[in-house]
BALOBA-1460 file (C-alpha; in Angstrom, 3 decimals):
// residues 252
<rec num="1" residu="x" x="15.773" y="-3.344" z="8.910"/>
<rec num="2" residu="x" x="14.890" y="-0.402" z="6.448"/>
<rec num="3" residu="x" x="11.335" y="-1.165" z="7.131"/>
<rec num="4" residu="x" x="11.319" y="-0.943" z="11.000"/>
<rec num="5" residu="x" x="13.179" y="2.315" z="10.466"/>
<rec num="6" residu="x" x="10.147" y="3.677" z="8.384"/>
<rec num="7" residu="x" x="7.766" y="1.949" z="11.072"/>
<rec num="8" residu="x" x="9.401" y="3.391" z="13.945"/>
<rec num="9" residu="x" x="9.618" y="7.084" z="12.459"/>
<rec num="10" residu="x" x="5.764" y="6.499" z="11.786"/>
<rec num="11" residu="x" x="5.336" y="6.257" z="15.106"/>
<rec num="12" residu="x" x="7.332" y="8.867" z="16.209"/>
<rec num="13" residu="x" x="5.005" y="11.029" z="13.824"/>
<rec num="14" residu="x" x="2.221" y="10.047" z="16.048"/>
<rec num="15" residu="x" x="3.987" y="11.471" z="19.055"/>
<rec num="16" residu="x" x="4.395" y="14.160" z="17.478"/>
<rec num="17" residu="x" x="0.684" y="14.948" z="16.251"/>
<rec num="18" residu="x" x="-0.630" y="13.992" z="19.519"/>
<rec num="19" residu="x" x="2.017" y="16.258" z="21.211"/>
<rec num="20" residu="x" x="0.829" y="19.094" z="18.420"/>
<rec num="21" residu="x" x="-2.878" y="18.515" z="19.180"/>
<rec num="22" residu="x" x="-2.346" y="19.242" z="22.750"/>
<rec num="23" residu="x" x="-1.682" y="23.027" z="21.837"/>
<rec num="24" residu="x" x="-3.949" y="23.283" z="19.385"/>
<rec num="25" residu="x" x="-6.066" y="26.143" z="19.710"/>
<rec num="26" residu="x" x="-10.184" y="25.089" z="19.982"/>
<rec num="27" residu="x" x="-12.517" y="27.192" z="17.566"/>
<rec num="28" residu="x" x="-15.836" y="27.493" z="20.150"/>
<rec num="29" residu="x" x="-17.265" y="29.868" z="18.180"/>
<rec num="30" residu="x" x="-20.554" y="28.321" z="16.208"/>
<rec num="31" residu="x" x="-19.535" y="27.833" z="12.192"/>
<rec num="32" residu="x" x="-20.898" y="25.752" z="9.242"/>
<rec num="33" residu="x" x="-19.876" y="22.145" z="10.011"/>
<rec num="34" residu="x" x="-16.799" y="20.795" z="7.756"/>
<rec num="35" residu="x" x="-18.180" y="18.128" z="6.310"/>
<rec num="36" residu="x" x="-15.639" y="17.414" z="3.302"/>
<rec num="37" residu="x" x="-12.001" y="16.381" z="3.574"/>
<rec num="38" residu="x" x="-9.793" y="15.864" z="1.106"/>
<rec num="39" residu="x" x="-6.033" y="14.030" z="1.660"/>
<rec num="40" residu="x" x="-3.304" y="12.300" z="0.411"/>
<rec num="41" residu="x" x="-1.827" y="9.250" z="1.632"/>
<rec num="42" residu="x" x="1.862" y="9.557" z="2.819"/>
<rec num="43" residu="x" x="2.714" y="6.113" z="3.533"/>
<rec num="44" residu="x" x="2.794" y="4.405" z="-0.044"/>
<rec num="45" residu="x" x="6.130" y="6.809" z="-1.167"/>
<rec num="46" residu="x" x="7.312" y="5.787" z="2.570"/>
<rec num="47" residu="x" x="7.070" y="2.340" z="1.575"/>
<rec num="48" residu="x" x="6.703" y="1.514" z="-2.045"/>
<rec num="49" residu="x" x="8.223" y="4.425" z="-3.646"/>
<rec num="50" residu="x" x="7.439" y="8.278" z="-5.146"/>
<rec num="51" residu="x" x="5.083" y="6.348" z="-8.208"/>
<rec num="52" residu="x" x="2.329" y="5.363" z="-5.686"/>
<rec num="53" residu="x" x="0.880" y="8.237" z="-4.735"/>
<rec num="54" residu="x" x="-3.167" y="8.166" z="-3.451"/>
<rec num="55" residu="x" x="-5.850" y="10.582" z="-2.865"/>
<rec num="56" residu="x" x="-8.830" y="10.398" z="-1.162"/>
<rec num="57" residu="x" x="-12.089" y="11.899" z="-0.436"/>
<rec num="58" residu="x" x="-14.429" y="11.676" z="3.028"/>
<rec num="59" residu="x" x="-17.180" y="12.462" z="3.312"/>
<rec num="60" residu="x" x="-19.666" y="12.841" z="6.457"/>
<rec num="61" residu="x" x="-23.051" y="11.174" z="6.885"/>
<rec num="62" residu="x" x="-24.269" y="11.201" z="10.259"/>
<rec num="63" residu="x" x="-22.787" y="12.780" z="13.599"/>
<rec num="64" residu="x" x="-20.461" y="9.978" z="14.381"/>
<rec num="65" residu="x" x="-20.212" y="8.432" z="10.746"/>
<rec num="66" residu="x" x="-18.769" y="8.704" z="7.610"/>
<rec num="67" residu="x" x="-16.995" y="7.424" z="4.060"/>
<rec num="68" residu="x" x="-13.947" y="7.424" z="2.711"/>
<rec num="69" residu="x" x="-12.982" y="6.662" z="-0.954"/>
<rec num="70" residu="x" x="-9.914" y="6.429" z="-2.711"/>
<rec num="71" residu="x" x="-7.446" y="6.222" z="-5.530"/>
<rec num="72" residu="x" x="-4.080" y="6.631" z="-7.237"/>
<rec num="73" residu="x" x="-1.407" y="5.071" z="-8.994"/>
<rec num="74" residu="x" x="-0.045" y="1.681" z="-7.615"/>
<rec num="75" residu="x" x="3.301" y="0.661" z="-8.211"/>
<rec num="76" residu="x" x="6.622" y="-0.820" z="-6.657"/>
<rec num="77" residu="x" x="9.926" y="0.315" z="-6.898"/>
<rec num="78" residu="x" x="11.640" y="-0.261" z="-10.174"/>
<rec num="79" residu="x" x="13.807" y="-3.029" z="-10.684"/>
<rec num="80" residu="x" x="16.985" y="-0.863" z="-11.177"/>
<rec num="81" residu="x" x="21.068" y="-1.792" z="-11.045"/>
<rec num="82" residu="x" x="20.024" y="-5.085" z="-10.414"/>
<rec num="83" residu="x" x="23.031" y="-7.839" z="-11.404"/>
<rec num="84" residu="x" x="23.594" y="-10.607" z="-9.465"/>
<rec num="85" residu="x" x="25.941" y="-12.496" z="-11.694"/>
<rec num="86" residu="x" x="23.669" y="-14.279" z="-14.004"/>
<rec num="87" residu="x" x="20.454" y="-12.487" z="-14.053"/>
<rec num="88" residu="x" x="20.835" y="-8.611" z="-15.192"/>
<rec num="89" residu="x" x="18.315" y="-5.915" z="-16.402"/>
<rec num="90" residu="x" x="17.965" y="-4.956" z="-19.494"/>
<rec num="91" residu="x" x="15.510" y="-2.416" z="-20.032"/>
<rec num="92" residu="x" x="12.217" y="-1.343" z="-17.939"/>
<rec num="93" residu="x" x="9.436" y="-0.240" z="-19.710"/>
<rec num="94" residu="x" x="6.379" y="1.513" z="-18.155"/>
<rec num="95" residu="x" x="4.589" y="1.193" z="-15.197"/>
<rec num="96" residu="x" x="0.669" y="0.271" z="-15.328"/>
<rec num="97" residu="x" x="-0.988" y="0.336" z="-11.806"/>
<rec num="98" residu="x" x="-4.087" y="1.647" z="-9.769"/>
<rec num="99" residu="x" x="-5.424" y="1.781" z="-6.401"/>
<rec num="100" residu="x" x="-8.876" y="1.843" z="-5.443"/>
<rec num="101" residu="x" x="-10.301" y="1.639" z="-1.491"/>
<rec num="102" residu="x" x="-13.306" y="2.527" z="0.301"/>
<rec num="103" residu="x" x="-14.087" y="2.248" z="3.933"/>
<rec num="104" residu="x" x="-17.130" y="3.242" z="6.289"/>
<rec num="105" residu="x" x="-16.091" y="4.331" z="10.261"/>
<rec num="106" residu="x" x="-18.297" y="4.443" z="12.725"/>
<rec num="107" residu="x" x="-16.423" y="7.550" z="15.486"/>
<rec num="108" residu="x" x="-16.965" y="6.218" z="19.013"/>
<rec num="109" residu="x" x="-19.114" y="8.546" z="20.832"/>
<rec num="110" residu="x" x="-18.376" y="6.794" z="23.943"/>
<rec num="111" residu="x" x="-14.523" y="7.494" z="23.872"/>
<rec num="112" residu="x" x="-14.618" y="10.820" z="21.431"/>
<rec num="113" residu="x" x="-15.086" y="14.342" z="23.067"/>
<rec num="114" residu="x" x="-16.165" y="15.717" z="19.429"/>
<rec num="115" residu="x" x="-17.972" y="14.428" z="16.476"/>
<rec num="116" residu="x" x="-16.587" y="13.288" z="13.311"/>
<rec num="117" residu="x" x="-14.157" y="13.134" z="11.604"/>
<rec num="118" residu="x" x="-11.888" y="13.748" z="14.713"/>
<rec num="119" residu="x" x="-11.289" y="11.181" z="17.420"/>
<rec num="120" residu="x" x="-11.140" y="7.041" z="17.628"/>
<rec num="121" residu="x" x="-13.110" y="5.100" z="14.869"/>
<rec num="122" residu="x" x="-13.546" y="1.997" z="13.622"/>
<rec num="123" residu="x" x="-15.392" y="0.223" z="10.239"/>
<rec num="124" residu="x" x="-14.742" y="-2.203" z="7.756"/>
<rec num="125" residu="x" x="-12.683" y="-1.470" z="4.259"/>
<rec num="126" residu="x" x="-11.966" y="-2.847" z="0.978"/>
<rec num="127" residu="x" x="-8.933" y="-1.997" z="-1.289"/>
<rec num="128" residu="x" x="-8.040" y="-3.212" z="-4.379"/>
<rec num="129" residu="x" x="-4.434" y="-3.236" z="-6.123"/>
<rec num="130" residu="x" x="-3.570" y="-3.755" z="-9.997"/>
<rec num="131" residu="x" x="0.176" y="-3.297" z="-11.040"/>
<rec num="132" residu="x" x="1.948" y="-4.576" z="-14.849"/>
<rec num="133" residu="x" x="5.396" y="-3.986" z="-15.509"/>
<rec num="134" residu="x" x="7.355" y="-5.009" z="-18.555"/>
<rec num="135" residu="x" x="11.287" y="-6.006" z="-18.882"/>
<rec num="136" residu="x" x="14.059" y="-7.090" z="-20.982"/>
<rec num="137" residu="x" x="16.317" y="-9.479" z="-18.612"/>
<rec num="138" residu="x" x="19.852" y="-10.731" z="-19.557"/>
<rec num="139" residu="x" x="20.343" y="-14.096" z="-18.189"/>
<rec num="140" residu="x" x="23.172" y="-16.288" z="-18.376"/>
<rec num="141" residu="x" x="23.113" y="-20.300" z="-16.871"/>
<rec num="142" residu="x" x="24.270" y="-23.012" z="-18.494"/>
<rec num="143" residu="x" x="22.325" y="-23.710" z="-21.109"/>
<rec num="144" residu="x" x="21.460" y="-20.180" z="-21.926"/>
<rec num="145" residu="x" x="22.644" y="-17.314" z="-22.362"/>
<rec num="146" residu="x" x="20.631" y="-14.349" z="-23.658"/>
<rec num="147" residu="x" x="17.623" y="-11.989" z="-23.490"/>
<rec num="148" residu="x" x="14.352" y="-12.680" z="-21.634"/>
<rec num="149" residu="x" x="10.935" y="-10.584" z="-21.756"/>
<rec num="150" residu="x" x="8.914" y="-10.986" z="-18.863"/>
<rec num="151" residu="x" x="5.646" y="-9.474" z="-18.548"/>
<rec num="152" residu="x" x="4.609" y="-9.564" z="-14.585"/>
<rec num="153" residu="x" x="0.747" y="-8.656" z="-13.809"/>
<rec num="154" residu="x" x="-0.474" y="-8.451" z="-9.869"/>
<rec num="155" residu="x" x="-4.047" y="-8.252" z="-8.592"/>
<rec num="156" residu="x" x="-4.442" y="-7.826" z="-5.216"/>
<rec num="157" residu="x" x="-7.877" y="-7.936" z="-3.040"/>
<rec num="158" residu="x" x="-8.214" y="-7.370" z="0.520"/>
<rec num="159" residu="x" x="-11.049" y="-6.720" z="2.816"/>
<rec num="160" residu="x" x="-10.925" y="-6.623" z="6.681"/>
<rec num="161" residu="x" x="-11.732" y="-3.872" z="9.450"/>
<rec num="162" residu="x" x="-9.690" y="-0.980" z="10.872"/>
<rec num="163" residu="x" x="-8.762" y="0.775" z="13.752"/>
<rec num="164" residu="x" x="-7.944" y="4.488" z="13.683"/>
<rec num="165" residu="x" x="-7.665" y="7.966" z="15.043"/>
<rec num="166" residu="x" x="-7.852" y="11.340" z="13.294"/>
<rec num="167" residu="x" x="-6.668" y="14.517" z="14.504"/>
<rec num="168" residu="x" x="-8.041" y="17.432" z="13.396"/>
<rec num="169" residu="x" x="-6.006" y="20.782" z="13.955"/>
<rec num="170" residu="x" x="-6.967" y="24.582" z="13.930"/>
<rec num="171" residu="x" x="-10.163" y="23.519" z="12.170"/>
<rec num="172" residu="x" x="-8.962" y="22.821" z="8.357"/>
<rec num="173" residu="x" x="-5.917" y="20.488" z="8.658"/>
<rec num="174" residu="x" x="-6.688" y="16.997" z="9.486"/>
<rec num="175" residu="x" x="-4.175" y="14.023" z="9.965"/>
<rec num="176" residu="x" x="-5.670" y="10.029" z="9.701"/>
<rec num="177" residu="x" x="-3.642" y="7.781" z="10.947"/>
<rec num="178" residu="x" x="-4.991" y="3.864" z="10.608"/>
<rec num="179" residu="x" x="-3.029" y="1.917" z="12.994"/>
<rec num="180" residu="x" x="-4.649" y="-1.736" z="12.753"/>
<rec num="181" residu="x" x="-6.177" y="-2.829" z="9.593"/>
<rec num="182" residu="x" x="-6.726" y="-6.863" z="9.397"/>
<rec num="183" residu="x" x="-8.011" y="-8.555" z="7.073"/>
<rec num="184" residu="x" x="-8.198" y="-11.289" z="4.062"/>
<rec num="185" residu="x" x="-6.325" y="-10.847" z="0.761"/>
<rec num="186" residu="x" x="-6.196" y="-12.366" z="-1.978"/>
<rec num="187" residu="x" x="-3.064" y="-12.028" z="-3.891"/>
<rec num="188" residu="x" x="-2.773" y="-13.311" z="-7.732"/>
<rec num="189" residu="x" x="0.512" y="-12.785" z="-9.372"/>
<rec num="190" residu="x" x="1.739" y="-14.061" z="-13.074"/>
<rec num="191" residu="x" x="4.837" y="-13.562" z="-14.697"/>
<rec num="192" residu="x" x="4.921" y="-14.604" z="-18.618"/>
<rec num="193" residu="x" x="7.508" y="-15.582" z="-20.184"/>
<rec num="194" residu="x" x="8.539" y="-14.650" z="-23.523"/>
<rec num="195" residu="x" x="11.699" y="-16.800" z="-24.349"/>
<rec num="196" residu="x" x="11.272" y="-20.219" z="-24.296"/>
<rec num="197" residu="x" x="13.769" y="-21.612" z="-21.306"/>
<rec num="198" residu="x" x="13.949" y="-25.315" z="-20.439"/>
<rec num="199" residu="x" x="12.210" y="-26.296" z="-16.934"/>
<rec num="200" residu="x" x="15.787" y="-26.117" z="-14.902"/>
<rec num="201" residu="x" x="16.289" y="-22.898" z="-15.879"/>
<rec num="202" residu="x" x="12.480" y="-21.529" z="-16.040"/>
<rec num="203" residu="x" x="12.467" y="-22.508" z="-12.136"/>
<rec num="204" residu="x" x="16.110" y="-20.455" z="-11.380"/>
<rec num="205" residu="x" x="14.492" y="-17.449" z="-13.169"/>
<rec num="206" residu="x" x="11.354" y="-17.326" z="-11.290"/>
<rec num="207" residu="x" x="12.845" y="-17.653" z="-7.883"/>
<rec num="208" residu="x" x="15.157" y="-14.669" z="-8.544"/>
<rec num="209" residu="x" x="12.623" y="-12.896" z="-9.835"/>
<rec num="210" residu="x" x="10.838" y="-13.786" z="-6.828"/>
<rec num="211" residu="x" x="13.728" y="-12.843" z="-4.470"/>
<rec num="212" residu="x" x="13.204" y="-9.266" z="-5.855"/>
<rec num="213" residu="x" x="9.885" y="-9.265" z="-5.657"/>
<rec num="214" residu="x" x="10.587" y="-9.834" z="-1.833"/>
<rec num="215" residu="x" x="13.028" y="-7.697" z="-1.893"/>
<rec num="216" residu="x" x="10.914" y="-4.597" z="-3.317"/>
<rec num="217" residu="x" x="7.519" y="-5.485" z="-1.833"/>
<rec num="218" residu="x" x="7.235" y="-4.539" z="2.229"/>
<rec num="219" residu="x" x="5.552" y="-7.898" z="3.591"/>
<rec num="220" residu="x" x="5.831" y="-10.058" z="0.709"/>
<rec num="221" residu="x" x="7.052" y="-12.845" z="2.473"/>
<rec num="222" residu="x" x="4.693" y="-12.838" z="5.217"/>
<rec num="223" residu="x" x="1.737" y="-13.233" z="2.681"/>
<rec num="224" residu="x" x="3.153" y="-15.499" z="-0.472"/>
<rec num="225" residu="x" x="3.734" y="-18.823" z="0.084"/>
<rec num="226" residu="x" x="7.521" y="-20.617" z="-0.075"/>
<rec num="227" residu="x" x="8.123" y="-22.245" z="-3.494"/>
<rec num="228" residu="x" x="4.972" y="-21.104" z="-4.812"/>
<rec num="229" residu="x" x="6.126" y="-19.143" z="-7.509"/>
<rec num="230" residu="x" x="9.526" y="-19.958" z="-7.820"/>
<rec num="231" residu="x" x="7.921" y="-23.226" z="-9.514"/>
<rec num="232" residu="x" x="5.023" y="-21.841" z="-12.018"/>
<rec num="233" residu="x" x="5.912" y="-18.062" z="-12.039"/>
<rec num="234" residu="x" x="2.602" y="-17.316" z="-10.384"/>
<rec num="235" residu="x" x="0.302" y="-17.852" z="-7.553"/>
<rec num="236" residu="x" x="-3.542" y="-17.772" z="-6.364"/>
<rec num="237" residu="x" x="-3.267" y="-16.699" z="-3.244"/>
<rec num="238" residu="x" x="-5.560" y="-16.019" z="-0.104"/>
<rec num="239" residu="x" x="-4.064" y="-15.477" z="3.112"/>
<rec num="240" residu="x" x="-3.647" y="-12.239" z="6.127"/>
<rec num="241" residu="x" x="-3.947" y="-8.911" z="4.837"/>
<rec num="242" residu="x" x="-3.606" y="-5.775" z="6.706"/>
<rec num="243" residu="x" x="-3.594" y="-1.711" z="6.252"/>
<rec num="244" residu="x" x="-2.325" y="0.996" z="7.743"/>
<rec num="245" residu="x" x="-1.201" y="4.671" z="6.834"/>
<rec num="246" residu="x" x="-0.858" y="8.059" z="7.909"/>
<rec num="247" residu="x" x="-2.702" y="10.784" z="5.243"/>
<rec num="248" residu="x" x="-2.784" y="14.464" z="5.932"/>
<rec num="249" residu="x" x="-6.354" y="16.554" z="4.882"/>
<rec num="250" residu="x" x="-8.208" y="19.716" z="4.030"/>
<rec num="251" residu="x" x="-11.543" y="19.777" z="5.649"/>
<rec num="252" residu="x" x="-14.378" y="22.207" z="4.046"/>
């Protein structure tokens, strides 16, 4: 429910900017081109939280082309005031993560009024996500009853091609919106252990740690497979991907 609330209100936003653009006063006097934008992606603290924070850098090469890199810190939302009875943080410790993506859009001359970076575009992207957290659990069943260390590691590879639109207002601000973004991803996760627990309770620990996992990852469910790694405490993974975000520019 929370994240159809943050979809629709994304979408609203695009009302908005289109709405905005409409009024927009157009510069027709003859300048040095803007070739350079720099932004910063708005969606990750929508969805994952105020610790994954991107920037990004495009650049134009032709007319109606360009590329886009970018990076940041990667992360999820921490795994805090969690107790559901028998399972109960301990202690977090920090956060290792990056984010690294590049795409190349073609802007569609045949549906565009102006050249790039403004107007409907398309291309194919990669993006690349690495994330370690450390924790201290308390867990109680009934044949244990004590501390466990996990130490969780995700890699995450997807590559696909994108849809998007970028409006670009009084000359300097720009606003990116990628509304489609399929693709393939492949989705490695591994959570070590370091308390020895016997196989009963091994499997009860992973699949709550795998219910929060769900429960702090937007589309986690859609992309890991049942039972996977409630059973191992880790998966191999390659299956849908997708992308989309809204980042706001500076063009010079």
């Amino acid at each position: 429910m929370k994240i159809a609330i943050k979809i629709l209100g994304i979408y609203f936003l695009f009302a908005f900017v289109f709405h905005l653009q409409l009024f927009a006063q157009e510069d027709t006097s003859v300048k040095k081109p803007l070739k350079n934008t720099v932004r910063i992606n708005l969606t990750n603290p929508i969805f994952f939280g105020d610790n994954y924070w991107v920037f990004g850098y495009e650049r134009i090469v032709m007319p109606n082309q360009s590329f886009s890199i970018n990076t940041g810190r990667f992360s999820i939302p921490k795994f805090v005031s969690i107790n559901t009875g028998d399972l109960d943080i301990q202690k977090e410790y920090e956060d290792r993560g990056i984010h690294v993506s590049a795409d190349y859009r073609f802007y569609l001359k045949s549906v565009n009024k102006y050249d790039a970076p403004r107007g409907v575009y398309v291309g194919p992207y990669y993006s690349y996500n690495y994330f370690n957290r450390e924790n201290n659990w308390t867990y109680t069943s009934e044949t244990f009853n004590g501390t466990i260390t996990t130490d969780l590691t995700l890699n995450f590879h997807t590559i696909g091609a994108q849809l998007g639109y970028q409006f670009v207002l009084w000359r300097r601000l720009s606003i990116d919106m990628i509304l489609l973004g399929p693709g393939i991803g492949i989705y490695k996760a591994k959570a070590k252990l370091g308390t020895t627990l016997t196989p009963e309770d091994e499997s009860e620990f992973f699949q709550k740690l795998n219910e929060l996992l769900g429960d702090k990852f937007p589309g986690y469910d859609q992309v890991i497979k049942s039972g996977e790694f409630e059973t191992k405490g880790s998966f191999n993974i390659t299956s849908l991907g997708y992308r989309y975000m809204i980042q706001i520019g500076f063009r010079f």
